[in-house]
C-alpha positions, 0 to 999 in steps of 0.5 A: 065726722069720725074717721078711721085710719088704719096704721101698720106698725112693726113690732116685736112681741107686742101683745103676745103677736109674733111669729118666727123666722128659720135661719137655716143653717149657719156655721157655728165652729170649725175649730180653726181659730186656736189650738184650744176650744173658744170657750165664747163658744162652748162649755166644756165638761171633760169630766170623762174625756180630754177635748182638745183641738188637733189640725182644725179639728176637736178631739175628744179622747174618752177616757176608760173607767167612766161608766154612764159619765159624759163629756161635751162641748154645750153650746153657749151662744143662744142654745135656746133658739137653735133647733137643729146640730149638723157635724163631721164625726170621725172615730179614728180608734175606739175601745168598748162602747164609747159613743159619739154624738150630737143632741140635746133637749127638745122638749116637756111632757108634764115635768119630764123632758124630751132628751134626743141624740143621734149617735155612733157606736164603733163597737157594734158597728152603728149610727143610732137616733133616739128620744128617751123622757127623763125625770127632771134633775138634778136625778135626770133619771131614764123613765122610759125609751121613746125612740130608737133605731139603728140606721143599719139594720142587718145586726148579722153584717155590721159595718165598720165605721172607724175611720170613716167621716160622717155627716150627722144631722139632728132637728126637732120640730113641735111634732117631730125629731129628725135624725139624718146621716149622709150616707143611710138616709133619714129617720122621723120621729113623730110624736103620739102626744102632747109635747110642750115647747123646747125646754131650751138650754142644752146642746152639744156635742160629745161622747158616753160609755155606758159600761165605761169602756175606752179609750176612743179617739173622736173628733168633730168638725164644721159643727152648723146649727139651725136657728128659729128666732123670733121675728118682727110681727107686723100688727094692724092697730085701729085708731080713732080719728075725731 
């Protein structure tokens, strides 16, 4: 007589089966270990800014004479599985509009990307979140703002955010981006069409003038990243027994 017998095999991605695990948030670098940036961690663009390591923080002076250049700390380990940057950010002394943030790409319509950051602005006295659709590179040309808001939205009392540590927190997910600060709350996103999956490999920390202005002194701290990993999909296989 045929039998059936039924075995229960973990794998993982076996035939497309697999499903994922959120690790929750895990520290990625709290610049105690040197007087210089762990380069197994990061990659640094200091096209713009001198980054340095200062009392157990990362400092980054921006520099005046940048317009619309960038510098940042990428990270390296396993960019594409995180989906969330959590930070303390101090602007200790700040010149013109030089910002500080944490952020990166979050995902496709079509060929262009989905570019997120949550950010401070000392010269008008804000915290920002956005999501903008860029070209793809090497251009990375703005096609247009999906997103943006202030989390503070009386622009007649601004409020002085030098000196003053925050805590930023940026997440995205396949619907949504989440932008949250310790002190104003949290602001979502959520998309009104079709994204396709992170596009992966960038995210950091760092600053930006758009004007070029500077200097600003910005430093980070207990910089967390949140992972989704893929985990072990437990798949049922029938087999046949004669």
């Amino acid at each position: 007589m045929k039998k059936s017998v039924f075995f229960i095999i973990s794998i993982l991605l076996i035939l497309g089966l697999s499903s994922t695990v959120n690790a929750g948030w895990v520290l990625y670098d709290d610049f105690n270990s040197g007087i210089t940036i762990d380069t197994q961690k990061w990659s640094i663009d200091n096209s713009s800014a001198t980054i340095s390591i200062e009392s157990g923080e990362a400092k980054f002076v921006h520099n005046s004479g940048f317009p619309n250049d960038s510098s940042w700390l990428q990270i390296i380990d396993n960019p594409q599985t995180i989906i969330g940057i959590k930070t303390k950010i101090r602007v200790q002394s700040c010149t013109g509009d030089v910002w500080g943030r944490a952020g990166g790409y979050v995902g496709k319509i079509g060929e262009n990307s989905l570019w997120s950051v949550i950010q401070t602005n000392s010269d008008e006295g804000y915290i920002s979140f956005f999501v903008n659709l860029e070209a793809p590179g090497p251009s990375f040309e703005l096609i247009y703002s999906l997103f943006w808001v202030s989390f503070h939205a009386n622009w007649d009392n601004p409020f002085d955010i030098t000196g003053e540590t925050f805590i930023l927190e940026w997440m995205f997910k396949p619907d949504e981006v989440i932008g949250k600060t310790d002190r104003y709350g949290e602001i979502v996103f959520k998309y009104s069409e079709r994204v396709s999956p992170n596009e992966g490999s960038f995210k950091g920390i760092g600053t930006r003038s758009r004007a070029g202005n500077g200097p600003c002194t910005i430093y980070f701290d207990d910089v967390y990243v949140y992972r989704q990993i893929p985990s072990a999909a437990t798949n049922f296989l029938l087999l046949d027994e004669q």
